[in-house]
C-alpha positions in Angstrom: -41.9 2.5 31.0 -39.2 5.4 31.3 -37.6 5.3 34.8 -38.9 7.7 37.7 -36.4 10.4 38.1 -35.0 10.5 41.4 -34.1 14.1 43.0 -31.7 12.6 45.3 -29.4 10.5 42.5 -26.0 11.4 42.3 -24.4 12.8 39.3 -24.8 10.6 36.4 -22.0 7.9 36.0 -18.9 8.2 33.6 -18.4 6.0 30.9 -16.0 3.7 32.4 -18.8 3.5 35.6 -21.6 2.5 33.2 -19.1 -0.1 31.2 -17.7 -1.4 34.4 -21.5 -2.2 35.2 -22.4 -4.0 32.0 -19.2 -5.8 32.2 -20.6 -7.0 36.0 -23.5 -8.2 34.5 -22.3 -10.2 31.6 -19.8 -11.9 33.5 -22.7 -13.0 35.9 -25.1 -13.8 33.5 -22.1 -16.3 32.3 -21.6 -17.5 35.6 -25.4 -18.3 35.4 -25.1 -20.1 32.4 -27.1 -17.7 30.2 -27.4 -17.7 26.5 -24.1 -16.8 24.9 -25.6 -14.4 22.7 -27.1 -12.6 25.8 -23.9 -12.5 27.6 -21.8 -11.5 24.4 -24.5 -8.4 24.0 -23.3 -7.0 27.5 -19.7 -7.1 26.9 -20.0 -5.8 23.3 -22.5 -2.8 24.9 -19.9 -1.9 28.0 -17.0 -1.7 25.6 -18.9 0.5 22.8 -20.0 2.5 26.2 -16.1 3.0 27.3 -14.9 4.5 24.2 -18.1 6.5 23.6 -16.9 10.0 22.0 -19.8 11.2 24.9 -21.1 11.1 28.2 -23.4 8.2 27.5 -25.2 7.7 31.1 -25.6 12.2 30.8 -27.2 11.8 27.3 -29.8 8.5 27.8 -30.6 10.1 30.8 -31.8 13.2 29.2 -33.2 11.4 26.6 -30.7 11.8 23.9 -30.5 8.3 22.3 -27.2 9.0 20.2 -26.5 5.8 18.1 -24.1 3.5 19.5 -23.0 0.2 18.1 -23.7 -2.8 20.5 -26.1 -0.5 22.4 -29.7 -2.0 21.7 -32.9 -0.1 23.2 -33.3 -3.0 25.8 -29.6 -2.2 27.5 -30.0 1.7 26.3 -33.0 1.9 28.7 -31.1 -0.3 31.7 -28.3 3.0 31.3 -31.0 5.7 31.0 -32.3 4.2 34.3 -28.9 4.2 36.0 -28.7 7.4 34.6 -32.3 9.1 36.9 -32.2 7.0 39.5 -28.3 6.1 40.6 -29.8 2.0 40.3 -30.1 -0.2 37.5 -32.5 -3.0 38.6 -31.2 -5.6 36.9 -27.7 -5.8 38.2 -29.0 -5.4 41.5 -31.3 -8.4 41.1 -28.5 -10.6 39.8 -26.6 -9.5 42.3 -28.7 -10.8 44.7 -29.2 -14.0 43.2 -25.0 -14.3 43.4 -22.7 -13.0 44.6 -20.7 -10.1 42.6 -17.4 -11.5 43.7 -17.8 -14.9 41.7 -16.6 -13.0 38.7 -13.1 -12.5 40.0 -12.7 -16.2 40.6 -12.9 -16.2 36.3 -9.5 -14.2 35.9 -8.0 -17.6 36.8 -6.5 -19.1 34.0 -8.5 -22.7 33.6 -11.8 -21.7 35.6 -14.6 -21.0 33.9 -17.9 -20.2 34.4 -19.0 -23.7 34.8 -16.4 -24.3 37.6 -17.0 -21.2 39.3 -20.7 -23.0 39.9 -19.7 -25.6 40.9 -17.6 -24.7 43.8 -19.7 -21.9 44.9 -22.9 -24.0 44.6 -21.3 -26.7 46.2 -19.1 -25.4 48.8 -20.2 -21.8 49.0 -17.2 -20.3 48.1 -17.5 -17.3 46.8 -13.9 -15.0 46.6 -9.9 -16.0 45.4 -9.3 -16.3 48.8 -12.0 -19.0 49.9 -11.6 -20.9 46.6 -7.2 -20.8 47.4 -8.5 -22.0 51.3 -10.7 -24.5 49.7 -8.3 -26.3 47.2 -5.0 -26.2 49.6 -7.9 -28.3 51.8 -8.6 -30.9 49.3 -12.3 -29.7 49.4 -12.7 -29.0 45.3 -12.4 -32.6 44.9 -15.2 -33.8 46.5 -17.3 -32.3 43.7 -18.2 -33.6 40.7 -16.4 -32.8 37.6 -12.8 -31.6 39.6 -10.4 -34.1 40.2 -7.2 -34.0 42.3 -5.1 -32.8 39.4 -7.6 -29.7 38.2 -7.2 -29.2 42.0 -3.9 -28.6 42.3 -3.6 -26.6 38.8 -5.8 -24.3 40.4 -4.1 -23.7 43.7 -1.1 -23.4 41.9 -2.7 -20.6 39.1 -4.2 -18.7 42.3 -0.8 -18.5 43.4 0.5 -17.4 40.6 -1.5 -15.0 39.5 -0.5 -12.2 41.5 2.9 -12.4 40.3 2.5 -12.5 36.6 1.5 -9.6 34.9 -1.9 -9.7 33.2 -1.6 -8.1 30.1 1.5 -7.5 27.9 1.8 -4.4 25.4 1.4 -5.8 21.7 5.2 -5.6 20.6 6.1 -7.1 23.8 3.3 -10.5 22.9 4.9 -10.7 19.0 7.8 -11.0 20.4 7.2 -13.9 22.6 5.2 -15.3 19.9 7.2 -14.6 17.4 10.0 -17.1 19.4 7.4 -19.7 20.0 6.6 -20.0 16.7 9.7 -19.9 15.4 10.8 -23.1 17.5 7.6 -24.6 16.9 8.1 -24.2 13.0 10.5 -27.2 12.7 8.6 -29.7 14.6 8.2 -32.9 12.7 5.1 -32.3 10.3 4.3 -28.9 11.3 2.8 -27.1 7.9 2.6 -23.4 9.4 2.2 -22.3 13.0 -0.3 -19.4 13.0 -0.9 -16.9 16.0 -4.1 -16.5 16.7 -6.5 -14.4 19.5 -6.3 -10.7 20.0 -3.1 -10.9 18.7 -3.7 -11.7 15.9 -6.6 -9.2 15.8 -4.3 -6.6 16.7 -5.1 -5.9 20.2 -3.5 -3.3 22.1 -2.7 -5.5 24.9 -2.5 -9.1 25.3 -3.2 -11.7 27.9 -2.6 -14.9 26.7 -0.6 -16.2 23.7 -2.7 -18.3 20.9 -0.7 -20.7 18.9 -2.4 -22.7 16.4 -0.4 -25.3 14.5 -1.2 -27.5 11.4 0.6 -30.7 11.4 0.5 -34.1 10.8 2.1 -35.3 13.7 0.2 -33.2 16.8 2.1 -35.5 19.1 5.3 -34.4 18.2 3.8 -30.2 17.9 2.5 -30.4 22.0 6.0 -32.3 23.1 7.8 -29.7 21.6 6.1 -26.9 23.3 5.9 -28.6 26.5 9.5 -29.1 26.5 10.9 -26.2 25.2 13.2 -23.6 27.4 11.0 -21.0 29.5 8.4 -23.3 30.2 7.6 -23.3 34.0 4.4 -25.1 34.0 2.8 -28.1 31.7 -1.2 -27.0 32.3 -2.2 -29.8 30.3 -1.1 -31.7 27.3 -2.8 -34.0 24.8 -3.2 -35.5 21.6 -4.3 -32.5 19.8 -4.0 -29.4 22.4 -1.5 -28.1 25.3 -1.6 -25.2 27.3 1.8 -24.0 29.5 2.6 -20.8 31.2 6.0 -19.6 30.8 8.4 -18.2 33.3 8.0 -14.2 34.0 5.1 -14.6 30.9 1.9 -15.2 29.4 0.0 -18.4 29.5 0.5 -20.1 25.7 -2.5 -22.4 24.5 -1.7 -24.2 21.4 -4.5 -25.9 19.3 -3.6 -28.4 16.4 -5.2 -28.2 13.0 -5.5 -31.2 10.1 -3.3 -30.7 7.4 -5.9 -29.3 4.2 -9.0 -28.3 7.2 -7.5 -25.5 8.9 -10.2 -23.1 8.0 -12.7 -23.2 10.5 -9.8 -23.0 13.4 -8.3 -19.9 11.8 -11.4 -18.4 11.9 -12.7 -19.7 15.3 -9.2 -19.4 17.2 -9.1 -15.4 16.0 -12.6 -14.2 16.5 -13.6 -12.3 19.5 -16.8 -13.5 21.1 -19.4 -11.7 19.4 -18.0 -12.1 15.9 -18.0 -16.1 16.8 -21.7 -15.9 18.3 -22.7 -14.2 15.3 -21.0 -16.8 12.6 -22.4 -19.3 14.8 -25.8 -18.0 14.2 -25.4 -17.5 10.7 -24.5 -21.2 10.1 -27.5 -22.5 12.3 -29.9 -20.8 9.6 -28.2 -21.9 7.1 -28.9 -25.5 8.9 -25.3 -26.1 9.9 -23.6 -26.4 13.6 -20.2 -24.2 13.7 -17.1 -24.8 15.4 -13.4 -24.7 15.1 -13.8 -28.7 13.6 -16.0 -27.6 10.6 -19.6 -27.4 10.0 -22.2 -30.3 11.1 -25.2 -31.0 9.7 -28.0 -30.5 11.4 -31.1 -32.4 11.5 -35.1 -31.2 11.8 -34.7 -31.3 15.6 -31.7 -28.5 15.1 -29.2 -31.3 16.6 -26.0 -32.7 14.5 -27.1 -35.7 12.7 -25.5 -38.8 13.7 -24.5 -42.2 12.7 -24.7 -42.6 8.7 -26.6 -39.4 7.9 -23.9 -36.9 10.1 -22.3 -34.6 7.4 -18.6 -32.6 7.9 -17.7 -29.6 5.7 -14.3 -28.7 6.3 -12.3 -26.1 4.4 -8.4 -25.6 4.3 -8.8 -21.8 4.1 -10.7 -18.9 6.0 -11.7 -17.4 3.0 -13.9 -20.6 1.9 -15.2 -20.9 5.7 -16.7 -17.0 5.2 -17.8 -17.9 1.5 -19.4 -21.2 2.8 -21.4 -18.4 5.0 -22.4 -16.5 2.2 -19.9 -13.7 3.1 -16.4 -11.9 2.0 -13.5 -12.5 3.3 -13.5 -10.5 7.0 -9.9 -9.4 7.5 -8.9 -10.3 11.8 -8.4 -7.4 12.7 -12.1 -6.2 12.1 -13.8 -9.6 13.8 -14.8 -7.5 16.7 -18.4 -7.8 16.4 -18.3 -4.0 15.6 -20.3 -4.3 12.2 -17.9 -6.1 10.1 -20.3 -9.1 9.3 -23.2 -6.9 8.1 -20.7 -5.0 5.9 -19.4 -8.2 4.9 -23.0 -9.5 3.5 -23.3 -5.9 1.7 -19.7 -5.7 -0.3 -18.9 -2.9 2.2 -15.8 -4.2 3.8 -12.8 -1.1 3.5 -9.7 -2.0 2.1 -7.8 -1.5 4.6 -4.3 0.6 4.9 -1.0 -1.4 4.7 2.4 -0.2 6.2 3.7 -0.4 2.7 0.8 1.7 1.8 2.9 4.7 3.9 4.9 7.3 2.0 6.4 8.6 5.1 6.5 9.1 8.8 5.2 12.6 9.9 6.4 12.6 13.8 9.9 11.9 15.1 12.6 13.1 17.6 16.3 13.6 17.4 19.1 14.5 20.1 18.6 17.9 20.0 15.4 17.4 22.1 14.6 14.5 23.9 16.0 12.0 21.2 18.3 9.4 21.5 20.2 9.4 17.9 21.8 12.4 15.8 19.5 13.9 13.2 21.9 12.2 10.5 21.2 9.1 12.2 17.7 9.1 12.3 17.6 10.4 8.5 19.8 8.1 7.3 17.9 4.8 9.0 13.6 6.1 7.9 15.8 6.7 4.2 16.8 3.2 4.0 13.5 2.4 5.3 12.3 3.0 1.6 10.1 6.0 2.4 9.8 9.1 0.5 10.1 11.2 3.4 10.6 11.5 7.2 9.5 14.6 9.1 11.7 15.4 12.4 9.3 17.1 15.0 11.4 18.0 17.9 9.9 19.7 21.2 9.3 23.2 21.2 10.6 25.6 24.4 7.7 25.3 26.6 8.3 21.4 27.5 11.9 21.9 29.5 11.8 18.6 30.6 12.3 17.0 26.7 15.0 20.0 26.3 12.5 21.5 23.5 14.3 23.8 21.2 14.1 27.5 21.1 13.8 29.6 18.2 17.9 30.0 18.0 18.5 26.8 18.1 15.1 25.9 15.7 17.1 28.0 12.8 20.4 26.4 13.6 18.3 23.2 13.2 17.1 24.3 10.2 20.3 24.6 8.6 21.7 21.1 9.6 18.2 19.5 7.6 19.1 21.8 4.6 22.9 20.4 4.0 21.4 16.5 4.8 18.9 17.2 2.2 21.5 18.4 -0.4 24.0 15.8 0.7 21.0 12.8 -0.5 20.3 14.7 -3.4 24.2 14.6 -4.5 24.1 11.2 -3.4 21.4 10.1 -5.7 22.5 12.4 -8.3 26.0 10.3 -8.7 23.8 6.7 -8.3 24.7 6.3 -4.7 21.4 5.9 -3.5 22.1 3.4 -0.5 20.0 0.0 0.0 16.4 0.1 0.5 16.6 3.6 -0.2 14.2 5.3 -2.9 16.1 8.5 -4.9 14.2 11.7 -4.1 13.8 11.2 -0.1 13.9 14.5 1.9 14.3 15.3 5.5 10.9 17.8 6.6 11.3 20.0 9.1 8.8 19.9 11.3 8.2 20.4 15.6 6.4 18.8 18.4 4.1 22.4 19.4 3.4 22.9 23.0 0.2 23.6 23.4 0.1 25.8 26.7 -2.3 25.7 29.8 -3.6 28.8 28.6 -4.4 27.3 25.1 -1.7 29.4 23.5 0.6 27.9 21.2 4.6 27.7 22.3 5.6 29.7 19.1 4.5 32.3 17.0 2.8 32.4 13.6 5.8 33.7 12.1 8.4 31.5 13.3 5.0 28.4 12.9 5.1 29.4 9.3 8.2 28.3 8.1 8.2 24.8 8.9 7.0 22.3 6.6 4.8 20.3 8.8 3.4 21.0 12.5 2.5 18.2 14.8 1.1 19.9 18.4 0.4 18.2 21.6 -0.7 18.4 24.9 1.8 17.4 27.5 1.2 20.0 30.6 -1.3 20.8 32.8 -3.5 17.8 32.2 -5.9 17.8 35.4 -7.6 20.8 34.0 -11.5 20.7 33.7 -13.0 19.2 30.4 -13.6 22.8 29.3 -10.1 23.9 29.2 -8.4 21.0 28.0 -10.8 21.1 24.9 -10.6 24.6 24.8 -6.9 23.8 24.2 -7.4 21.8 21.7 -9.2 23.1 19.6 -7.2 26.2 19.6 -4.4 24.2 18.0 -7.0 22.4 15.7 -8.0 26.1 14.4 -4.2 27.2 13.5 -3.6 27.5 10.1 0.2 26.4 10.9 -0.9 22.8 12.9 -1.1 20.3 10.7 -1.6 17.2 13.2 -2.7 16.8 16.6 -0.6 13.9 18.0 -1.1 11.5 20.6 -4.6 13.5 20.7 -6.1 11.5 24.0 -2.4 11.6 25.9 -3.3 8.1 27.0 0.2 6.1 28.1 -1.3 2.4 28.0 -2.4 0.7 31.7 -0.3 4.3 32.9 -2.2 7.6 32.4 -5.8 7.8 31.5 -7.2 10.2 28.5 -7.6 13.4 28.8 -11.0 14.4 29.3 -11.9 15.9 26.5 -15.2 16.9 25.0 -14.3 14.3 21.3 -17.7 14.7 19.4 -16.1 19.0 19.4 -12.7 17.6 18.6 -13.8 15.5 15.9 -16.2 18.4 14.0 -13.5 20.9 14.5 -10.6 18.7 13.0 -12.8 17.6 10.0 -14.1 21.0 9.4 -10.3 22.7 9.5 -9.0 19.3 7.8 -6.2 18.9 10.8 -5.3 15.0 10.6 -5.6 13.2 14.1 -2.6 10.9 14.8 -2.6 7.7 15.4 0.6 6.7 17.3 2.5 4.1 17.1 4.2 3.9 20.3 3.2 0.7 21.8 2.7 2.6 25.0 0.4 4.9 23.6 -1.2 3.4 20.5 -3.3 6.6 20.4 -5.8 7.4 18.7 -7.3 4.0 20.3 -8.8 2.7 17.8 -13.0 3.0 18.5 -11.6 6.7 18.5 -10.5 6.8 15.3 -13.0 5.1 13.6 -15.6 7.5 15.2 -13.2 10.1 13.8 -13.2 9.1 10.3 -16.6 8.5 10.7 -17.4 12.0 11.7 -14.9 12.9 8.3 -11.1 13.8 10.0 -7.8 12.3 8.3 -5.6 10.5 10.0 -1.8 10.5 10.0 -0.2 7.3 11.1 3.2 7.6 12.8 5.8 6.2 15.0 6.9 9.0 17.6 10.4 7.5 17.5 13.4 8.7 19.7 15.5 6.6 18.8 16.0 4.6 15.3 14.8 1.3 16.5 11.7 3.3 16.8 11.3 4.0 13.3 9.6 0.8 13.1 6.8 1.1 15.6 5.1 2.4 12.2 3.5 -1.3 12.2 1.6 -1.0 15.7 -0.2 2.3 14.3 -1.1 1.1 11.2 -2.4 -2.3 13.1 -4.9 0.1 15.2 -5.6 2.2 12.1 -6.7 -1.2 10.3 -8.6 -2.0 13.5 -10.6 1.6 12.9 -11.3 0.2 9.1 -8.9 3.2 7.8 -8.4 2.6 3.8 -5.3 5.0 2.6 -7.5 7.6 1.4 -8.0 8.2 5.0 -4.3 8.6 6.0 -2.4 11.5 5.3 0.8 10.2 5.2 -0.4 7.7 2.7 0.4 10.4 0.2 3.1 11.1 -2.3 5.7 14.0 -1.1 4.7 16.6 -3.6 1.0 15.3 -2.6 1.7 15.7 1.0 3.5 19.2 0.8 0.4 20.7 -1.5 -2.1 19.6 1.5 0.2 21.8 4.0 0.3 24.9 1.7 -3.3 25.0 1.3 -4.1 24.6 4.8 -4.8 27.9 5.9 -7.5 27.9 3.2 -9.6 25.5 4.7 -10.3 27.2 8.4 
């Protein structure tokens, strides 16, 4: 039954209101000890919901059931109700059966659902607060299932929570991986250490740090872990599993895998919820039991058969684990639950963009804006990077604050790009072409474009014209209304002289939200013209996110993958970008920069053709 609309409603809720609800109701369905599959289904929903390209709770509302992955009719008529009557039903009535503020007691690390049950069942605590008042009384003891030592752990993860940071950016977790592993490597019988979790999915942030190690000595694996530098905290340690939190970072669970039966842990250990559920599924009709051990089994009754009869498949590889299934290979950082297993089954998996699949690097700064390192500099470093070319997009005069060029000092600019070029072309012309270097490589010039509050460009066509490539960006005025700011962006779109939008959201990562922009216009308008959308690879930014840029290659844009670098050390933030691209299923046909140089400068010229 559509829901009775209710005059006196507020406005419908944003995007992040609606997800924040779903969220609510998946985490309490989990505390309830719900189905997985139902609780996966509301988490999966509020995420597709949050990166929506529209106004979600506007458009049910009215009755306009766009498509949206993970947004089935039963949870597409709980937002349409939201929507006309400010209420969804449903969360209210769980709410009443529990309290809302049981969920927060799951950001601890080492309670889960089950525990946050038990105490509030049990004691009636229902907040941090009570459960930190509870355990520095000795009262979690008392129940069943929490001894003295899960007790302290607790009290001493309550109190450490609020001093750790929650999430780290995605170089910033590689890094600390990247170190782990390394000391990990030359254990006694370690094979291969493997991270695993988001990160290795590609996540733009990270909470904690999977390890997975295949050894065969797991003893020796944990000690070394437990023991190592940094470590302020042994959560637990055993035969074949530890968990630690380390000082001023992440909590770090490592997981030990048999030498020659890794498979099914690679593939369990990476997965996000909903790609799991679903793998899990697909085994149990297949007449198997799933998890990160291997397959079991199972018997008429749908239970692993025991004794004699019980049957483990193991596999030392992912790929066979997937085949086993009946499916391709699913590369991680697709096993979202966003599709990727149906397009496995029907050969439709994309092959997927590599950094080496990059010709160049379409967006960078120099000194001569708000740059670190000399334009020679930066040349000189993205040419021994083995690229064909590098474009330098320095600021344009509007944006004072990065010291944005004016047209003077653009031609003077101009001029110092023309003798670098000329100076690599000797260089390669007399076999000097340094290390890593590829002969041919040439220095673009190219700018950052203001794109002005009064959606006017910060130069003119004639002085646009002569660049070879023209990135443009929104950096001022950013509070305007949803109107303007698209307005503005689409005005740079429809130049013949921009050639990429960068950083098209403005996001900065847990710092500055989106702009508020009207996407499903942005997206038609950039496919139509055929302006590329970047996809930045500033681990601040990371932007295009990617459910963005997969709705824009869905809606038929080209991306351009890039690193924003000021400084050289930059140059290689290439690798975050093309992580999120991969995460939006962008093959190289989809990239711009993906092209050859002579390729890349044909697509410029003929531009203006296509608006």
């Amino acid at each position: 039954m559509a829901p009775v609309p209710n005059d006196d409603a507020p406005d419908p809720p944003t995007n992040g209101e609606v997800a924040a609800i779903l969220h609510e109701i998946g985490d309490l369905l989990e505390v309830k000890g719900e189905n997985p599959f139902k609780t996966v289904a509301y988490h999966r929903a509020a995420d597709a919901v949050e990166r929506a390209p529209f106004d979600v709770a506007q458009a049910y509302g009215a009755g306009d059931r766009r498509p949206l992955a993970g947004v089935g009719p039963a949870i597409g008529d709980k937002i349409a109700e939201l929507a006309a009557t400010g209420r969804m039903a449903f969360h209210e009535r769980l709410r009443a059966e529990m309290p809302a503020t049981l969920v927060d007691l799951l950001a601890i690390p080492g309670v889960g659902p089950k525990t946050v049950a038990t105490v509030w069942r049990g004691l009636g605590v229902e907040t941090v607060p009570a459960l930190r008042e509870a355990a520095a009384a000795g009262r979690l003891r008392t129940l069943k299932g929490i001894s003295a030592a899960t007790e302290r752990r607790i009290l001493a993860e309550i109190d450490a929570l609020a001093s750790r940071s929650s999430r780290m950016h995605l170089d910033r977790a590689q890094a600390v991986a990247d170190g782990l592993a390394a000391r990990l490597a030359d254990a006694p019988g370690v094979v291969r250490v493997v991270q695993a979790g988001s990160l290795r999915r590609r996540r733009e942030t990270v909470g904690d740090l999977d390890l997975l190690v295949e050894t065969a000595d797991p003893d020796a694996a944990v000690a070394r872990l437990t023991s190592l530098d940094g470590v302020e905290r042994v959560l637990g340690a055993g035969h074949a599993k530890a968990a630690v939190v380390l000082r001023d970072g992440p909590q770090v669970d490592l997981m030990v895998m048999p030498p020659g039966a890794a498979g099914t842990y690679l593939v369990h250990f990476t997965g996000s919820a909903a790609h799991n559920v679903a793998l899990r599924g697909i085994a149990r009709d297949l007449g198997w039991s799933l998890s990160e051990k291997g397959f079991l089994r199972l018997g008429p009754d749908g239970e692993p058969l025991a004794g004699d009869a019980a049957e483990l498949r193991t596999f030392a590889d992912e790929a066979a684990v997937y085949a086993f299934l009946g499916l391709a290979f699913i590369p991680p950082e697709l096993r979202e639950g966003g599709g990727e297993i149906e397009a496995s089954r029907e050969g439709r998996l994309p092959s997927l963009i590599t950094l080496d699949g990059l010709r160049g690097d379409l967006h960078s700064h120099s000194d001569w804006s708000d740059g670190v390192h000399a334009i020679e500099r930066m040349a000189e470093a993205a040419r021994r990077r083995g690229h064909a070319y590098q474009v330098l997009t320095d600021h344009t005069q509007g944006l004072g604050i990065a010291r944005g060029l004016d047209p003077e000092r653009v031609e003077l600019q101009r001029s110092v790009i023309a003798g670098l070029n000329a100076q690599f072309a000797a260089e390669d012309a007399a076999g000097r072409t340094p290390p890593g270097a590829v002969p041919g490589f040439r220095l673009l010039h190219g700018c950052e474009l203001e794109i002005r509050a009064d959606a006017t460009l910060d130069y003119g066509d004639e002085l646009l014209e002569r660049f070879d490539l023209v990135v443009a960006s929104v950096h001022v005025a950013r509070r305007q209304a949803r109107d303007e700011l698209t307005r503005r962006t689409l005005a740079a779109i429809r130049s013949p002289h921009v050639d990429v939008i960068a950083h098209p959201s403005g996001r900065m990562i847990g710092g500055r939200p989106e702009l508020d922009l009207d996407w499903d216009a942005v997206f038609a308008e950039a496919a139509r013209t055929g302006t590329a959308l970047e996809v930045n690879g500033s681990p601040a930014r990371l932007d295009l996110a990617p459910e963005r840029a997969r709705r824009a290659i869905e809606a038929g844009c080209l991306l351009a993958v890039d690193s924003d670098a000021h400084r050289v050390e930059e140059l290689g933030d290439l690798r975050w970008g093309v992580d999120q691209a991969r995460r939006a299923w962008a093959e190289p046909r989809h990239v711009l920069n993906s092209r050859s140089l002579g390729e890349l400068l044909d697509w410029v010229a003929a531009k203006p053709a296509r608006v």
